[in-house]
C-alpha positions in Angstrom: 1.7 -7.7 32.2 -0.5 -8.4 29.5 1.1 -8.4 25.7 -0.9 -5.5 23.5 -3.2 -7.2 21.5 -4.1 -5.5 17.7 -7.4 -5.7 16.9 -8.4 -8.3 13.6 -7.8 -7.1 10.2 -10.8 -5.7 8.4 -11.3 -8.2 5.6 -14.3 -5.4 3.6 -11.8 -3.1 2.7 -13.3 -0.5 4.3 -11.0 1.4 7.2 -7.5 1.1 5.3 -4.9 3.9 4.1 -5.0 7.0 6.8 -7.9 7.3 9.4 -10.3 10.0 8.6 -9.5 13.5 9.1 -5.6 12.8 9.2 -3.4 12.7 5.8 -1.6 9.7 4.8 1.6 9.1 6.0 4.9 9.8 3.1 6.6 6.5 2.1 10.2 6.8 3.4 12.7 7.9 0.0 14.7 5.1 0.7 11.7 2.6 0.7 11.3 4.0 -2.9 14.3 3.2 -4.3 14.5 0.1 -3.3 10.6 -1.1 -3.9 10.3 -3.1 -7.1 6.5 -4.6 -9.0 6.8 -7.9 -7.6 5.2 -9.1 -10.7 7.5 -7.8 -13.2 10.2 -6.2 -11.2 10.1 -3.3 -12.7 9.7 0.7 -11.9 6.9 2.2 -9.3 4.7 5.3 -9.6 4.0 6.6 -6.2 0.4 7.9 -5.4 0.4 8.6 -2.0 -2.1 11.1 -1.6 -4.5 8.1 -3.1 -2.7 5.8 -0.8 -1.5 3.0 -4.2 1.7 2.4 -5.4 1.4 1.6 -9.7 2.9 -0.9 -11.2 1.6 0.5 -15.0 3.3 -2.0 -16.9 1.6 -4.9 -15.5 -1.7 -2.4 -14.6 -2.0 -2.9 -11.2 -2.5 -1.5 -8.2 -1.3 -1.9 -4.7 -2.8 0.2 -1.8 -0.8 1.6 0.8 -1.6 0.8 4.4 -1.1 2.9 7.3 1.8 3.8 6.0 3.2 0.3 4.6 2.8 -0.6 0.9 1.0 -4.4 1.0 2.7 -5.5 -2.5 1.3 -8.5 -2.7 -0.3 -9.5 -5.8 -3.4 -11.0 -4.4 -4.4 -8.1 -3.1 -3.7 -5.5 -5.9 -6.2 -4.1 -8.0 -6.1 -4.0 -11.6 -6.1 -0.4 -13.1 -8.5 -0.2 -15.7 
């Protein structure tokens, strides 16, 4: 047997949150109490329906992917 293999990541941004025609998945409650801004360690605003999680003290931005927050801070977005 052959191991599933995942297809590459999409490096454009395009294709990420929840695939067209199907609403994004909820963050688990647990996995909110615990998240922290791994900048400043402080509190999280949830926008799931935009698929981000806010840090709004440090203005930024972290998308939520397939389900999975991706807190890193390369990747977030500043919030203008």
């Amino acid at each position: 047997m052959s191991p599933e293999r995942r297809a590459p990541a999409d490096s454009s941004g395009e294709g990420r949150g929840a695939p067209p025609g199907r609403p994004p998945r909820g963050l688990a409650p647990e996995l909110k109490e615990i998240l922290a801004c791994p900048r400043c360690k402080g509190e999280l605003e949830f926008r799931e329906a935009e698929s981000e999680v806010r840090c709004l003290a440090c203005r930024l931005a972290f998308r939520i992917d397939d389900g999975i927050p991706v807190m890193l801070l390369d990747e977030a977005k500043p919030i203008p």
